[in-house]
C-alpha positions, 0 to 999 in steps of 0.5 A: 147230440143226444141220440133220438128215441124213435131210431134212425129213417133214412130219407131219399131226398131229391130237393122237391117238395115231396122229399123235403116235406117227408124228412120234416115231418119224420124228423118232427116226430122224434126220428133221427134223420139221414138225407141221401140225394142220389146224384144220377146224371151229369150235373153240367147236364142238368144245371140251371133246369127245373122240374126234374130230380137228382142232379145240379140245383137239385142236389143244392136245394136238398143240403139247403133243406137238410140245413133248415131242418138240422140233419145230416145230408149225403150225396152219392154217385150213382151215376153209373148204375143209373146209366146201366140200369135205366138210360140204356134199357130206356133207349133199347126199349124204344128200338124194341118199339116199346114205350118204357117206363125208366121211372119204374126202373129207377125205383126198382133197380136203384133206389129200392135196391141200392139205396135200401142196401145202404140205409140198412148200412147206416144201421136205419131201421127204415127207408122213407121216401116222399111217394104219395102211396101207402104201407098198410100194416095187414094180417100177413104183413104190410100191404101197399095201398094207393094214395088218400089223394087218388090224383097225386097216387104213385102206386103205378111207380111202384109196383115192381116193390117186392115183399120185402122191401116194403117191409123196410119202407115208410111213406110218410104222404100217403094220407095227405094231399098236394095241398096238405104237403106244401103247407108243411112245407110252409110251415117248416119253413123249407127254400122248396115251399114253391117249387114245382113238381117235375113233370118230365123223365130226369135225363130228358133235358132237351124234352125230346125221347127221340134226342136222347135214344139217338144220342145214346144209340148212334147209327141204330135208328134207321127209317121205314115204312108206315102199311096199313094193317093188310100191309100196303106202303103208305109213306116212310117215317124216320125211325120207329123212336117217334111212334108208339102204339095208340098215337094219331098226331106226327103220323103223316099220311093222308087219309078219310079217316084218322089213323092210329099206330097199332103196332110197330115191327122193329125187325122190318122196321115198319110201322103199322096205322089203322083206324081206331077201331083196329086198336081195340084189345081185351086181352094183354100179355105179360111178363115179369109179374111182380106179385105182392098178395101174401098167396099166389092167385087163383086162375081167373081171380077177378081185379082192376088193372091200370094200364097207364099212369093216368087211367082209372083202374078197370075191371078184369081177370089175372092168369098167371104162368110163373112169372108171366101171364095174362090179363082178361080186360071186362071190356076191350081198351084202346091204346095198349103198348108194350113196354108199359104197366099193367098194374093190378088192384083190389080195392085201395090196395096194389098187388104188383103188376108186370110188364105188357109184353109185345103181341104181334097178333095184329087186329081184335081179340073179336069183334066189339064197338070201340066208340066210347072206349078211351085212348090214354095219352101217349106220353107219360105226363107225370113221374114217379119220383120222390 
């Protein structure tokens, strides 16, 4: 076969629709195409269930796309590092009395890094994956940009991308919508027109965290007490795996108002309730920050964070020490867990973001009404997968 003239793309296939859609269009337009599926968990695990990515049918439905669209497919065992990088630091994170984010983990610690190192093997001038952001060519070089569909954007997922790697990298469904990929999909005739989008984290068979952290740490999940803010014992509770900061349902406590998790202290084993009022924060400690703005950034500089997936970007100000720093929210938000992203913006564009590091300062920053001030779901509700 006559080689291609645009050169070679290597494209992470997990056998959704996203993937499948990006290595058609790709290869459409005159690329030539490897698929690589990342076989991350135990495929007995996983076989026969639907909507999560790399592993049992999951792994057959992308050869079966590759067929139709006529283009070399390979399965890697990455099982292992998976395992290291993601699974043990997921459970570890819950027994810190975080809420991780192993998705965020995955596309850093494995298919940016690892994957990237061997399409770069292949002799690829590019990796491709089939997340709904953008790469924007920029006067210091590409930018990463959220997604033209604003509800499918995955630039939360990403954040942790360095320089780099989006050098390396192409998002072939930034600009287009959920509804603009499946009809390509239809188009292209792909066996994963219809297939649902996976909603849960991959090797969350049973649906239950809990499960999983209990299964992976036997022996380390040991009970407590549930005080209110001043320290009195209201009840016990079976592990501070169940909790997460922000959460009102599964408490258990009786009391004349509703009561909301503010914090947990994994060494006393306790979780601390109060009301909603007592959730209000307007600054946010972090760690690890992962800046993607070609200079370093101004003490103060103004910007919108996302402190959840699913939350619209809010206005406030970076301070940055090295690799940690702190973020000053415009107005006090609720909900505010450690072990999840504070990612920043400005504009359409993502500058990176670090992780929300524990603050065992209980109560408010100050005084400030709390009435309108939204509390994000608990739970991750999407994933960023490919």
């Amino acid at each position: 076969m006559k080689p291609r003239a645009k050169g070679r793309i290597v494209v992470a296939m997990s056998g959704g629709v996203d993937s499948s859609v990006a290595a058609a269009l790709l290869h459409e337009q005159g690329y030539d195409i490897v698929g690589i599926t990342l076989q991350l968990y135990d495929h007995g695990a996983a076989t026969g269930r639907k909507g999560a990515c790399c592993a049992g049918q999951d792994i057959h439905d992308a050869a079966r796309v590759a067929d139709v669209i006529g283009i070399p497919h390979y399965v890697l065992d990455y099982e292992t590092r998976f395992r290291r990088a993601v699974v043990d630091d997921f459970a570890d994170s819950y027994l810190r009395g975080e809420t991780p984010i192993p998705c965020v983990n995955c596309n850093e610690r494995v298919k940016f890094r690892d994957l990237l190192a061997t399409a770069r093997d292949l002799e690829a001038t590019a990796l491709a994956t089939g997340h709904y952001v953008q790469r924007v060519e920029g006067a210091a070089g590409p930018e990463l940009h959220r997604a033209v569909d604003v509800s499918r954007d995955q630039s939360y997922f990403l954040h942790r991308t360095t320089r780099g790697e989006l050098d390396f990298l192409r998002f072939p469904l930034g600009g287009l919508t959920k509804d603009q990929t499946r009809e390509l999909a239809r188009r292209y005739k792909l066996p994963v027109a219809a297939k649902p989008d996976s909603q849960d984290i991959c090797f969350v068979t049973g649906g239950s965290y809990a499960d999983v952290v209990t299964k992976l740490r036997p022996g380390a999940i040991e009970p407590g007490d549930i005080v209110d803010g001043d320290g009195h014992v209201l009840g016990r509770h079976a592990g501070i795996i169940h909790f997460t900061v922000g959460q009102r349902r599964g408490i258990g406590i009786a009391a004349t108002e509703p009561l909301y998790v503010l914090r947990l202290e994994p060494a006393t084993r306790r979780v601390v309730v109060g009301p909603r009022r007592a959730l209000a924060r307007d600054r946010v400690t972090l760690r690890s920050v992962n800046w993607l703005g070609a200079t370093p950034p101004q003490d103060g500089m103004p910007l919108k964070v996302k402190l959840r997936s699913a939350q619209s970007p809010v206005s406030a100000r970076l301070f940055l020490d090295g690799a940690n720093g702190e973020v000053q929210l415009n107005a006090p938000a609720c909900g505010i867990a450690p072990g999840q992203a504070c990612v920043f913006y400005d504009g359409w564009r993502c500058l990176g973001g670090g992780w929300i590091a524990r603050d065992d300062t209980p109560g408010l920053t100050h005084e400030v009404a709390v009435t309108n001030i939204p509390i994000p779901s608990v739970r991750q509700n999407s994933t960023g997968s490919v």
